[in-house]
C-alpha positions as CSV (number, residue, x, y, z in Angstrom):
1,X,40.8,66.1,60.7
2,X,42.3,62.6,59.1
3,X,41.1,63.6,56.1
4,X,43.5,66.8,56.2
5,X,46.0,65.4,57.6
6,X,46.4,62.1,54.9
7,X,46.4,65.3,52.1
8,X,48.8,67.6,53.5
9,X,51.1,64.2,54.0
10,X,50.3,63.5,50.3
11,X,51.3,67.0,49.2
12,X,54.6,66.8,51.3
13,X,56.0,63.4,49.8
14,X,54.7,64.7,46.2
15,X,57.2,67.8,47.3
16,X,59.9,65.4,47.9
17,X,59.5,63.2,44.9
18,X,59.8,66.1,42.7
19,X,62.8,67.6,44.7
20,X,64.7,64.3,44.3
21,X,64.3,64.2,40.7
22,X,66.7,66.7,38.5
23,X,66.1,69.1,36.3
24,X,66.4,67.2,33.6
25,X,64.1,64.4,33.9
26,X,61.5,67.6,33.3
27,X,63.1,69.1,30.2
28,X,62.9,67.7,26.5
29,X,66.5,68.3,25.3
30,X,65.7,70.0,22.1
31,X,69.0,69.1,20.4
32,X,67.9,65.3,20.2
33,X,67.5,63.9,16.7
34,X,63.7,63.1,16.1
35,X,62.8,60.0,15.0
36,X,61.1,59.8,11.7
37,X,59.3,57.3,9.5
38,X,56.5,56.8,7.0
39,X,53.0,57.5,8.2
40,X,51.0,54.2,7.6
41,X,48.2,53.1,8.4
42,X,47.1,49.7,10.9
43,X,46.3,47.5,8.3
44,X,47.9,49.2,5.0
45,X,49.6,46.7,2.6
46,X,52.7,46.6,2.5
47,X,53.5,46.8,-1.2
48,X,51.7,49.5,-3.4
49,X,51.3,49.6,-6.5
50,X,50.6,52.1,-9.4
51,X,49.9,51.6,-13.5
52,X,50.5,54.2,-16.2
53,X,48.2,51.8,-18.1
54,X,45.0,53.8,-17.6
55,X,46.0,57.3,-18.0
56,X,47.8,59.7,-21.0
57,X,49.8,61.3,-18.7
58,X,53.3,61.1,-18.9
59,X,54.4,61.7,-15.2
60,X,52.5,62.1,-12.0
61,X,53.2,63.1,-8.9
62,X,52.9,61.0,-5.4
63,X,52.6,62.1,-1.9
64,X,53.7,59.7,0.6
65,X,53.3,60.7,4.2
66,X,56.1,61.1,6.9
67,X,56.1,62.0,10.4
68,X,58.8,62.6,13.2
69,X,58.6,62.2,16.8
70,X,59.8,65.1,19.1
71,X,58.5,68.4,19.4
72,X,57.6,70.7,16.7
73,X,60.8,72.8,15.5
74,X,60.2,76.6,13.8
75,X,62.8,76.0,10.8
76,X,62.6,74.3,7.6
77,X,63.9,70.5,8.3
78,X,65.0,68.6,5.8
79,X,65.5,64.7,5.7
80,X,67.3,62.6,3.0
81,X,65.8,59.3,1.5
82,X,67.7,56.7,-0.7
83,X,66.5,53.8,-3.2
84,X,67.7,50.9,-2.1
85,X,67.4,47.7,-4.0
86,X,64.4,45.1,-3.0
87,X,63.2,42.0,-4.4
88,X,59.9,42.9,-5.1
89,X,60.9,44.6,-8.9
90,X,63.8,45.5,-11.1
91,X,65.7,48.4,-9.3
92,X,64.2,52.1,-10.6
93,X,66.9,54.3,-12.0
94,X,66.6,58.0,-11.1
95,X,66.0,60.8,-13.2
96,X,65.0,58.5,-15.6
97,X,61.9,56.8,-13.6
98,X,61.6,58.9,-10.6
99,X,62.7,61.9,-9.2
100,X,62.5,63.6,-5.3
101,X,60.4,66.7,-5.3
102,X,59.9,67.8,-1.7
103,X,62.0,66.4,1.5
104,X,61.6,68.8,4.1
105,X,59.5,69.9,6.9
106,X,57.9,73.7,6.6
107,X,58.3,75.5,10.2
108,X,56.0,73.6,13.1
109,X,55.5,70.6,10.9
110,X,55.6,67.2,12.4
111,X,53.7,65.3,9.8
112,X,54.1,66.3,5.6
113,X,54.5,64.4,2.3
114,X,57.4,63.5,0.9
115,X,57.1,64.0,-2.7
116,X,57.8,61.9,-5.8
117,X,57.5,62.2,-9.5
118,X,56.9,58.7,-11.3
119,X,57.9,59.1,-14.8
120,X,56.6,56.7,-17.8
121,X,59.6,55.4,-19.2
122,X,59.8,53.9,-22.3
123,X,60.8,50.8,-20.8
124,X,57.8,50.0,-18.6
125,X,56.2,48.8,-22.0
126,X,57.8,45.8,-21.5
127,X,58.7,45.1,-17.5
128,X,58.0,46.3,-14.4
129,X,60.3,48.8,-11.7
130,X,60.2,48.9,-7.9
131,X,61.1,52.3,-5.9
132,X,61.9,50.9,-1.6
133,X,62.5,54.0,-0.2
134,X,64.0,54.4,3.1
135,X,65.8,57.1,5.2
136,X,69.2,58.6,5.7
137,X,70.6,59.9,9.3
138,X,71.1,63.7,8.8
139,X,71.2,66.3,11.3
140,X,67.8,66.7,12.3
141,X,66.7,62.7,11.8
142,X,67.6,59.3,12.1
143,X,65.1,56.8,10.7
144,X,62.9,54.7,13.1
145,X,63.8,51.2,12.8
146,X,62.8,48.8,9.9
147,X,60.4,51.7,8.5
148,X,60.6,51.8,4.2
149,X,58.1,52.7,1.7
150,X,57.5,49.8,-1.2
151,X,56.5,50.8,-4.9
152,X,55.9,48.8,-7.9
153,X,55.1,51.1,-11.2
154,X,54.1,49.5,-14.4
155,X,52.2,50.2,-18.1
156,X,51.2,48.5,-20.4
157,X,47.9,48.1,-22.9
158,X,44.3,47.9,-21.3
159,X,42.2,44.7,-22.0
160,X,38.9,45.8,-23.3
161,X,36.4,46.2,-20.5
162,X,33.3,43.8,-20.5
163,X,30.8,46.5,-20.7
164,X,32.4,48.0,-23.5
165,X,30.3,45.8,-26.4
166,X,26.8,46.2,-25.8
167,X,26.3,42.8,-25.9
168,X,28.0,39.0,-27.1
169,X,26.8,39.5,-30.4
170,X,28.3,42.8,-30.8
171,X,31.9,43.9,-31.6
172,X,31.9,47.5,-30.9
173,X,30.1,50.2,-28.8
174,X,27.3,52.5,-30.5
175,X,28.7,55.5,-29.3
176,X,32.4,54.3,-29.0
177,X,33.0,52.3,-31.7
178,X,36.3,50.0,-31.9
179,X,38.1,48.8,-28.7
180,X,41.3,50.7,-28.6
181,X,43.0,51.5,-25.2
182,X,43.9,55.0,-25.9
183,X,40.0,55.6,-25.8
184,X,39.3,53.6,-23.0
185,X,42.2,55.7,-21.1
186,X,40.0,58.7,-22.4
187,X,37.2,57.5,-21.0
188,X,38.8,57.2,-17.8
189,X,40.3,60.7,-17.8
190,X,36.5,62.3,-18.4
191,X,35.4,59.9,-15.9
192,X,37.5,61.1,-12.8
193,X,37.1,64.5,-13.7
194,X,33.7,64.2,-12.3
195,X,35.1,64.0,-9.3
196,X,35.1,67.4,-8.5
197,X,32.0,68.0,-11.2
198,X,29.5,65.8,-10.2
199,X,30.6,64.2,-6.7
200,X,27.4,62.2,-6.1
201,X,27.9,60.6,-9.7
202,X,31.2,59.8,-9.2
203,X,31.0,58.1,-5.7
204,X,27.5,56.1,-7.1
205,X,29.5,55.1,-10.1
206,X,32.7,53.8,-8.5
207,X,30.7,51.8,-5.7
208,X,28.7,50.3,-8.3
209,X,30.8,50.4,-11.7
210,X,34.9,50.5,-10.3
211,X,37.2,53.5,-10.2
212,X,38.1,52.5,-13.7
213,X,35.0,50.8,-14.7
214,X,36.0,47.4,-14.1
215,X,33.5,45.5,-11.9
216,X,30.7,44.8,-14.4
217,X,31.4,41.0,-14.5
218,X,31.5,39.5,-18.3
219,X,28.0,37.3,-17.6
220,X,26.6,40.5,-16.7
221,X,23.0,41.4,-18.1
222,X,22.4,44.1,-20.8
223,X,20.8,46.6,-18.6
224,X,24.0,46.0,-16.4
225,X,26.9,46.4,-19.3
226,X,24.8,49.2,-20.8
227,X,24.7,51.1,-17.2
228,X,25.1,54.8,-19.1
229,X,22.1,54.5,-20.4
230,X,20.3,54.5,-17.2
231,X,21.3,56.6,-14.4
232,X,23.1,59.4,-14.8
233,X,23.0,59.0,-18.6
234,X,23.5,62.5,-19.2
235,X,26.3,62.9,-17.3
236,X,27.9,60.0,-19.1
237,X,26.7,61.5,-22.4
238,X,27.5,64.9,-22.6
239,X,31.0,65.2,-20.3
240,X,32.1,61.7,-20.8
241,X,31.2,60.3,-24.2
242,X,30.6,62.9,-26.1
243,X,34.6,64.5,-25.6
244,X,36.0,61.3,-26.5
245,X,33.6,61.0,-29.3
246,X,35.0,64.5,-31.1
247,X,38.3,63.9,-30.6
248,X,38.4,60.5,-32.0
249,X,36.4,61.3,-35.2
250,X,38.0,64.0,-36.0
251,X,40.1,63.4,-39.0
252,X,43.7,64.1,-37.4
253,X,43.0,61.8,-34.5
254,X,41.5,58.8,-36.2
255,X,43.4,55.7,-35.0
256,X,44.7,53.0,-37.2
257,X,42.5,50.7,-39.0
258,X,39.6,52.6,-37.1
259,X,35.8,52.6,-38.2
260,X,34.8,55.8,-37.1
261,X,31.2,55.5,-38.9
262,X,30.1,52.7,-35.8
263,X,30.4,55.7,-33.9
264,X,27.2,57.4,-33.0
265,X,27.0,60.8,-31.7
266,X,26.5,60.4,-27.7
267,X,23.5,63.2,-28.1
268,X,21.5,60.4,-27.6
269,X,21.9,60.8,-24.3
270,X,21.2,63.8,-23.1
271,X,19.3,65.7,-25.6
């Protein structure tokens, strides 16, 4: 019996409680302003940082995550972003190094990606430019305190890998022939196309080997700077080396002062 009693006492105050408070400590007022900002992680670095130096492309998209905090809303919300100048790189101009491609929010969104084309200006030949990107009040957002996104884009010429003479006493690959950097970017391209190809190659390869090939130290042994001949050799062979072979020996694409004739056919192999 004071066991019933203590709950029904419970249930009363509770009744009270909730009869004090008004309406509209219960209700989210939907025409609040959400908060947004960029969606980082914990422990992600504060700068990032991205090189034209090992690709052909001329422009590449990035996605950069954004969030708000509020409930979800059933319209298209847009926000607006501006450059603003940092110390970490010469200013970016737009429309000449970057452009916006999506700011908004589909219907029910809370979390999308704020789009941006990088473009490779002729310019980055010689110096770096930094994108900080940070929010603009609008109608549906005002920006969440002290949150920015920091870029640094650069290009520039590729230093010849270590693995790419078979050994010290060597001054070109068999199947590769001269150093140049427009084959080593070529290389690259075939490389993280097996991504999607051959996803157990790719993942072994960049643990071991670097996403651009770049962790076979300079002391390294012969059977480690000659890794394609080994695992996976076929695979480096026929979709890797063998692309970049044709399209360098073919007579319209031969590069300057280029000996074409150190270059073996990458058959080897995989036939």
């Amino acid at each position: 019996m004071k066991t019933y009693i203590q709950i029904v006492l419970t249930l009363c105050m509770a009744g009270v409680l909730f009869m004090q408070c008004s309406e509209g400590d219960f209700l989210y007022n939907t025409n609040q302003k959400h908060t947004i900002y960029f969606n980082k992680e914990l422990r992600e670095i504060e700068v990032k940082s991205f090189t034209f130096a090992y690709y052909t492309i001329k422009d590449t998209v990035m996605d950069i995550p954004v969030r708000y905090i509020g409930m979800p809303n059933n319209q298209v919300q847009k926000f607006n972003v501006k450059i603003v100048k940092d110390s970490i790189a010469p200013l970016a101009v737009e429309g000449e190094d970057y452009e916006f491609i999506k700011l908004e929010f589909n219907p029910n969104e809370v979390l999308t990606n704020l789009q941006i084309k990088l473009k490779r200006s002729s310019h980055l030949k010689d110096t770096t430019y930094g994108i900080c990107i940070v929010f603009e009040e609008n109608e549906f957002f005002k920006p969440m305190v002290g949150t920015s996104y920091k870029l640094i884009v650069s290009d520039g010429d590729l230093p010849e890998p270590t693995w790419w003479r078979m050994s010290k006493k060597k001054s070109h690959n068999r199947f590769l022939g001269k150093y140049y950097p427009e084959k080593y970017r070529m290389v690259l391209e075939r490389f993280k196309a097996m991504e999607k190809k051959y996803p157990d190659f790719y993942k072994y390869a960049v643990e071991n080997y670097g996403e651009f090939l770049e962790k076979i130290p300079s002391d390294a042994p012969g059977s480690v700077r000659n890794f394609y001949y080994f695992k996976y050799s076929a695979i480096w062979g026929r979709y890797i080396f063998k692309p970049v072979w044709e399209y360098f020996t073919n007579p319209e694409n031969v590069l300057p002062d280029d000996d074409i004739s150190l270059m073996e056919d990458p058959v080897y192999l995989y036939k």
